[in-house]
N, C-alpha and C positions, 0 to 999 in steps of 0.2 A: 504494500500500500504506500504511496506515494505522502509524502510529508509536507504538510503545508508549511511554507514560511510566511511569518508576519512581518510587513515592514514597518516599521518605527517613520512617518513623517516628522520633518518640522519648515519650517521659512525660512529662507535668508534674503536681505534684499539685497539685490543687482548691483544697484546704482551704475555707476560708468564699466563696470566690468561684466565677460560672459563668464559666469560662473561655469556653464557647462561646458567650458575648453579644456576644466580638470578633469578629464575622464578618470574615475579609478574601477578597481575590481568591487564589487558589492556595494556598492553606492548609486542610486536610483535617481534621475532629475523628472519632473514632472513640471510642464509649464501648462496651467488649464485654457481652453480656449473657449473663445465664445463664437459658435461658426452661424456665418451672414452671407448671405449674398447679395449686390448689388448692379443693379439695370447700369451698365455704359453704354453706348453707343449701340443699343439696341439687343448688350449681348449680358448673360448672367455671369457676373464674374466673383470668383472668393474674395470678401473680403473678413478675413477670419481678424480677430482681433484677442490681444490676453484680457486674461477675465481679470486677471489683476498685475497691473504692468509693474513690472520692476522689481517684483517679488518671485522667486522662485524655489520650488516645493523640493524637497531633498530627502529621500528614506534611503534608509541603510536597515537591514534584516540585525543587526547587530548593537541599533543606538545610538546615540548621537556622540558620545565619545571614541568610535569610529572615526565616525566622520570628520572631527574636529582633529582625530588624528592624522587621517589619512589627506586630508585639505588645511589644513592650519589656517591657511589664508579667508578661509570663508568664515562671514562672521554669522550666526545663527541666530535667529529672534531671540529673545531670553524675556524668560518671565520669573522672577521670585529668583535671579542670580542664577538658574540654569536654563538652557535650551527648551521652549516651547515643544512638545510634543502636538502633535493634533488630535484631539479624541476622536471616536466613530461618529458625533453628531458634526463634530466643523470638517470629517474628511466628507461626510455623507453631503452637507454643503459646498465645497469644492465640487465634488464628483457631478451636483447638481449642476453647478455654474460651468463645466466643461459637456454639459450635453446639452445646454441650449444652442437650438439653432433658429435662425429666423431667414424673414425677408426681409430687407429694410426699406427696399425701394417699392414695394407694388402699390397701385392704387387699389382701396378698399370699391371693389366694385358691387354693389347689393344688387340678390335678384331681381327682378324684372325692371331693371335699370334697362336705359337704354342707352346705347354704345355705338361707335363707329370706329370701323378696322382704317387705321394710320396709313392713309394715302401714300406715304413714306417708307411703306414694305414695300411696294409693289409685289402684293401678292395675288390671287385671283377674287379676294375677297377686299381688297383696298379700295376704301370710300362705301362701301356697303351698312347698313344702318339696321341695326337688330336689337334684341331683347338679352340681357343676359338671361339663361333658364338655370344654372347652377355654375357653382364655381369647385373645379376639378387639381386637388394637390398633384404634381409630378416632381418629382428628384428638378430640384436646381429651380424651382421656380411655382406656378402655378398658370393653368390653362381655364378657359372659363367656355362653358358652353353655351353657345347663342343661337337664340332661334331667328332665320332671317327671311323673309320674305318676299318674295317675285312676284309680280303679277297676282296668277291665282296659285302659284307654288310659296309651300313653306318647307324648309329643311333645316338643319341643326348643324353646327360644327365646333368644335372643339379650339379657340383659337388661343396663344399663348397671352398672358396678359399683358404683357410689354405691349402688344400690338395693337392695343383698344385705349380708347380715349372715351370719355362721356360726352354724351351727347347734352347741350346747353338749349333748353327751351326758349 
């Protein structure tokens, strides 16, 4: 049966140095991210950011007098004259702050809003005027399905949300 190791977290702050150039044996860096994406130029691009800048999270399976051995140079939060550990409630809050992910740029489109596809794709559906009917999650973004209407034809399509704009009464 295979043996669990525990690892002992604590902080150290950055400031002007990369802490993680010290590579050692048994000593762990964790930097939490908060992952985002953002609309440029029409395209979904990462803009991931630290959940908490300038601070970086340091375990060692062994404790912080490890570490402070094995890196001398890094200074470790301290509380009460020794090195902060993290308990399970402030690691379970990091762990929280490194699995947020959002969208920061979409517009909040509500259904049966009406819409028009951005003359500025040139797609087959650019300058077309519809109903949103639901709004559809996909990896890197979100797609919103709209119902649009011809003549005596009605259909449906799936468009990415970057591509729609609200229509102004």
């Amino acid at each position: 049966m295979a043996r669990v190791i525990r690892l002992h977290w604590y902080v150290c702050c950055e400031e002007d140095r990369q802490v993680v150039q010290y590579q050692a044996p048994g000593i762990f860096y964790w930097r939490p991210q908060i992952k985002k994406t953002v609309l440029r130029d029409g395209e979904w691009v990462d803009a991931s950011e630290s959940a908490f800048p300038g601070y970086l999270f340091i375990g060692s399976p062994r404790g912080w007098r490890h570490i402070e051995d094995v890196l001398p140079e890094v200074q470790l939060i301290r509380s009460n004259g020794a090195p902060h550990e993290l308990d399970e409630r402030e690691l379970a809050l990091v762990r929280l702050f490194d699995s947020v992910e959002f969208n920061v740029t979409a517009p909040a489109m509500a259904v049966g809003e009406r819409v028009r596809v951005s003359g500025r794709r040139h797609t087959a559906f650019s300058g077309l005027e519809g109903t949103v009917v639901q709004r559809v999650p996909v990896k890197g973004g979100e797609q919103v399905c709209v119902e649009f209407r011809l003549d005596q034809m009605t259909f449906s399509e799936c468009v990415p949300l970057d591509h729609l704009e609200a229509v102004r009464r």
